[in-house]
C-alpha positions in Angstrom: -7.0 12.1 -19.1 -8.5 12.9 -15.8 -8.9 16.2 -14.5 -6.0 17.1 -11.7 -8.4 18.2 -8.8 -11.0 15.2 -9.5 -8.7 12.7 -9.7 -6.6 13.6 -6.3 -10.1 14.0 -4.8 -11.0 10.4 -6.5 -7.6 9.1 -5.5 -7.7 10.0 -1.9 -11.3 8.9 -1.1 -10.1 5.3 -3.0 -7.0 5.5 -0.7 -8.8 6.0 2.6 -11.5 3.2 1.9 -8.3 0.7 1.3 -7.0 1.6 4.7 -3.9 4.2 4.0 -3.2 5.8 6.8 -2.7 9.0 4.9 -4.6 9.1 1.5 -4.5 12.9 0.3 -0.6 13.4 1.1 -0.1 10.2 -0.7 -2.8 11.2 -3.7 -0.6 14.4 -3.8 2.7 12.4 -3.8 1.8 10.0 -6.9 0.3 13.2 -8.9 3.7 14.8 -8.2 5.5 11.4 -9.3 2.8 11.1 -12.4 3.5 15.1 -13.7 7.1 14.9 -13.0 6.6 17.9 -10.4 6.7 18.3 -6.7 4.1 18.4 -4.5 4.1 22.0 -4.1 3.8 22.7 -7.7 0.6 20.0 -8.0 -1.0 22.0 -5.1 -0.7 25.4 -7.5 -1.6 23.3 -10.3 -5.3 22.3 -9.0 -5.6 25.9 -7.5 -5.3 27.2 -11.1 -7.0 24.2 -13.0 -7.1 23.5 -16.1 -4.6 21.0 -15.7 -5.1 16.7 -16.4 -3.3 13.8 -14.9 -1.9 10.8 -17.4 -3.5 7.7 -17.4 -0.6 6.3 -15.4 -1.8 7.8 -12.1 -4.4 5.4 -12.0 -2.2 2.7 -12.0 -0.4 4.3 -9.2 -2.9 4.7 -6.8 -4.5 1.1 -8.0 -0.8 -0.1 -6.5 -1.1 1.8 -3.5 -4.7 1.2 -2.7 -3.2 -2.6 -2.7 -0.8 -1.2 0.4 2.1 -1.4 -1.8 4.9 1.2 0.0 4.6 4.8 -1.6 7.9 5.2 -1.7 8.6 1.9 -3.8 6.2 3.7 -6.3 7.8 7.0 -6.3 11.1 5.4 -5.8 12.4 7.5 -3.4 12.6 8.2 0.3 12.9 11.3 2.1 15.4 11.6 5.2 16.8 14.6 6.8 17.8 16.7 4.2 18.9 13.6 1.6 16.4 12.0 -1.0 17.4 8.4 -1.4 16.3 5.9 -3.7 14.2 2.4 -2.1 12.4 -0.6 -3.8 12.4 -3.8 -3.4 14.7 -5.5 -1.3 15.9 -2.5 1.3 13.9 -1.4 4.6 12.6 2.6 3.6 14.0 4.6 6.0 11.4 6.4 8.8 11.1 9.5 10.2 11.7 8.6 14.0 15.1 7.2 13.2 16.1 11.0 12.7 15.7 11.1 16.7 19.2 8.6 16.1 20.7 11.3 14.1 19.7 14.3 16.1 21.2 12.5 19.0 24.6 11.2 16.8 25.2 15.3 15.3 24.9 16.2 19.2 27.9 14.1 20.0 29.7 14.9 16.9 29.5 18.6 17.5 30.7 18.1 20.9 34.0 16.1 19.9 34.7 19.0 17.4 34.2 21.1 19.6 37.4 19.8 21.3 39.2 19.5 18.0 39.3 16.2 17.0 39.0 14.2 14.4 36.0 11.9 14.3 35.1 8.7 13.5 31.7 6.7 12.7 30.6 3.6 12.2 27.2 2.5 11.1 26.0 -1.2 11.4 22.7 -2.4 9.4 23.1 0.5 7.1 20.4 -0.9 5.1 19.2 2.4 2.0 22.4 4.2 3.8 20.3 6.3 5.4 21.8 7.0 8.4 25.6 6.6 7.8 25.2 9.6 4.3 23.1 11.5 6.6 25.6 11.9 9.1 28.2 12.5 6.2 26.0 15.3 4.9 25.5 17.2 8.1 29.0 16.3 9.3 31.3 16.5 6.3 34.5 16.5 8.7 33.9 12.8 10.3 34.7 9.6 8.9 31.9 7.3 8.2 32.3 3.4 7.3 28.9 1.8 7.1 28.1 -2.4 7.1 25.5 -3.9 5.8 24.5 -8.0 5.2 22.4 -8.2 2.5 23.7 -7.6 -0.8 20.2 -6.0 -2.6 20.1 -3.4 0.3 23.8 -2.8 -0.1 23.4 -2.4 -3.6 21.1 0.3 -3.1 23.1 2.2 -0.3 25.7 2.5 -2.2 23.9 3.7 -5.3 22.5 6.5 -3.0 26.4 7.3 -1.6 27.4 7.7 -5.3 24.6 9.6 -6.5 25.2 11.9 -3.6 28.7 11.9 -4.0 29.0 11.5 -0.2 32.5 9.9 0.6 31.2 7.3 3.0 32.9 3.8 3.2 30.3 1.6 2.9 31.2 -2.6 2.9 28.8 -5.6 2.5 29.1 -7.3 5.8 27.5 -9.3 8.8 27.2 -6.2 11.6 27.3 -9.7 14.0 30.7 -10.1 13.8 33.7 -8.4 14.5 34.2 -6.1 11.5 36.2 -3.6 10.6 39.3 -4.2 12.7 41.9 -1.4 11.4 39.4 0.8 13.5 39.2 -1.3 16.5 39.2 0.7 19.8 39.9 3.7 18.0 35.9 5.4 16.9 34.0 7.4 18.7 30.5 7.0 17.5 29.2 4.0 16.4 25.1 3.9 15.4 22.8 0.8 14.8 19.2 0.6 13.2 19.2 -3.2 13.4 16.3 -5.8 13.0 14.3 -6.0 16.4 11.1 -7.1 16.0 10.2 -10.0 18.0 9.7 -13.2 16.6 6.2 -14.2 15.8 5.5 -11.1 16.1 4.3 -9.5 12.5 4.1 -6.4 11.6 0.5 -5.2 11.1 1.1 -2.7 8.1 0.9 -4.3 4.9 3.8 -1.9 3.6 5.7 -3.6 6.3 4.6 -6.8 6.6 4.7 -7.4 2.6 7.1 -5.5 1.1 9.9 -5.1 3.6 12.7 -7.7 3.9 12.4 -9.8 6.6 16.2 -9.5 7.1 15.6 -6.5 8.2 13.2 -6.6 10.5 12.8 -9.7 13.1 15.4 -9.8 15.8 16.3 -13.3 15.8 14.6 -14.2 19.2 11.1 -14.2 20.9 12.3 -10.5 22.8 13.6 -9.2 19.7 16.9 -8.5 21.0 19.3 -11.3 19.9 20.6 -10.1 17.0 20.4 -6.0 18.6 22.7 -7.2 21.3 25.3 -8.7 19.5 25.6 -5.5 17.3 26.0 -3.6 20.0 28.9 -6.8 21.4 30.7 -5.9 17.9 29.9 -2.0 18.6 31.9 -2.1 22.3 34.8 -3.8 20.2 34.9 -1.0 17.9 34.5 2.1 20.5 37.6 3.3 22.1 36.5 4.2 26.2 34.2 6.5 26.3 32.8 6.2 23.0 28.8 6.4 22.6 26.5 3.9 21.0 23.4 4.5 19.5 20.5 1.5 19.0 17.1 2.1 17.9 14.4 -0.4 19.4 11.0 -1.2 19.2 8.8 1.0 21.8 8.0 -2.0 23.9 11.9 -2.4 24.5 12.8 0.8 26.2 13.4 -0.8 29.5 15.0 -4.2 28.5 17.4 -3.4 25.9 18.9 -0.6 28.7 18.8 -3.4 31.2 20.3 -6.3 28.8 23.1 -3.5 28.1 23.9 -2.3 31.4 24.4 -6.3 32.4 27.3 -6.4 30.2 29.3 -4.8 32.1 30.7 -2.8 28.9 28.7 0.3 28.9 28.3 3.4 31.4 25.6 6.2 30.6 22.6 3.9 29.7 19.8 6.4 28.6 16.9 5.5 26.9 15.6 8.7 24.5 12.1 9.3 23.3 11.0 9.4 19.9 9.0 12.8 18.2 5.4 10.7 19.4 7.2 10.2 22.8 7.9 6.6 22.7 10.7 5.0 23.6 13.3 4.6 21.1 16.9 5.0 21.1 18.9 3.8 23.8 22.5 5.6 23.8 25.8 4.7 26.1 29.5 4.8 26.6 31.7 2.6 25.9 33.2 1.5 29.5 36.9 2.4 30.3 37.1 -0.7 32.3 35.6 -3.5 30.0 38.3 -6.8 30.1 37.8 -7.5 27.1 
């Protein structure tokens, strides 16, 4: 056994060396996994002492010190106000796609405003993060989410259950024309889809190595093949005026705007900023005078 405030003092100093860019709130994190506790209860813990951490712990921070994801340890993710379970095989969810939410609740509130009933569509749903977040701070909508690979689905809907959030959520290729008893008829329709560039890998190890690839190159050397034919399906599932929502890479806050606006389909192109002020979600309307 290992004393609490040595070993997250060990911990930390091993996880700085091996490159994590933040060692003590991950050494706090793994104790908290390793004691059963949260963090706020290890930080009382090594303030009173006394208090030893299970040989496990070591193993822990020997995983993470090896850039393995901390929530894959910890085997969970926090977003918003939801804890969902990751591992192997889903993309963990990130704190600027909450920007998308922020942005998503705006327009939902609005349309309530004018008493109606809502309906949402998530495409590349991935954990479920986005689709059971907008479920949990919008309990009136609707919410159908898609997502193509069966591992992350699996865990999505795991989470929805768990939750016991009433979210429709369908193993599906967000590519092609989907859903079609909504067709025309939603009013919100949000996409966190794969947009990295091809040939173009990820520097993080946690990325690089442990998320699915699935989920994270766009299919062309601009990264936005596969992002623009989500949004194609998107405009087939938005009545007129309905508002899309894509996150992008920072580097495509110009071209994905100009790649929509093209189209022809969408009015209101606006590119938002992230919380570090980078670009990344584009949002527009679903023109009223698309020939479709």
């Amino acid at each position: 056994m290992t004393d609490l405030r040595d070993g997250i003092r060990a911990a930390t100093a091993r996880l700085a060396q091996a490159g994590v860019p933040s060692p003590e709130p991950d050494a706090l994190a793994l104790a908290a996994h390793a004691l059963g506790v949260d963090v706020a209860e290890v930080r009382r813990l090594t303030v009173l002492g006394g208090r030893t951490l299970p040989p496990a712990y070591a193993v822990l921070v020997d995983e993470r010190a090896r850039r393995v994801p901390l929530q894959h340890l910890t085997g969970h993710a926090s977003f918003r106000h939801l804890t969902l379970a990751v591992g192997p095989g889903v993309f963990v969810p990130r704190p600027e796609t909450e920007v998308l939410v922020d942005l998503a609740l705006a327009e939902l509130t609005r349309l309530m405003g004018e008493a109606r009933k809502t309906r949402v569509v998530d495409l590349c749903s991935g954990s479920g993060a986005i689709p059971l977040a907008l479920k949990d701070e919008c309990p009136a909508a609707e919410v159908r989410g898609l997502e193509v690979s069966p591992e992350a689905w699996a865990w999505s809907t795991a989470n929805r259950d768990r939750l016991r959030l009433d979210v429709d959520l369908v193993l599906g290729d967000a590519t092609q024309p989907c859903f079609d008893d909504w067709t025309g008829t939603v009013d919100v329709v949000t996409v966190n889809p794969p947009y990295i560039p091809v040939g173009a890998v990820p520097v993080d190890p946690e990325v690089r190595d442990h998320d699915p690839e699935i989920a994270l190159y766009g299919g062309s050397e601009d990264g936005l093949a596969i992002p623009l034919a989500v949004v194609r399906v998107a405009a087939g599932l938005l009545r007129p005026g309905g508002l899309v929502l894509v996150e992008h890479a920072d580097s495509q806050g110009e071209s994905l705007p100009r790649r929509m606006r093209a189209t022809g389909e969408w009015s209101e192109v606006v590119d938002h900023l992230d919380l570090a002020d980078r670009p990344r979600v584009t949002t527009a309307r679903r023109s009223p005078t698309v020939a479709d």
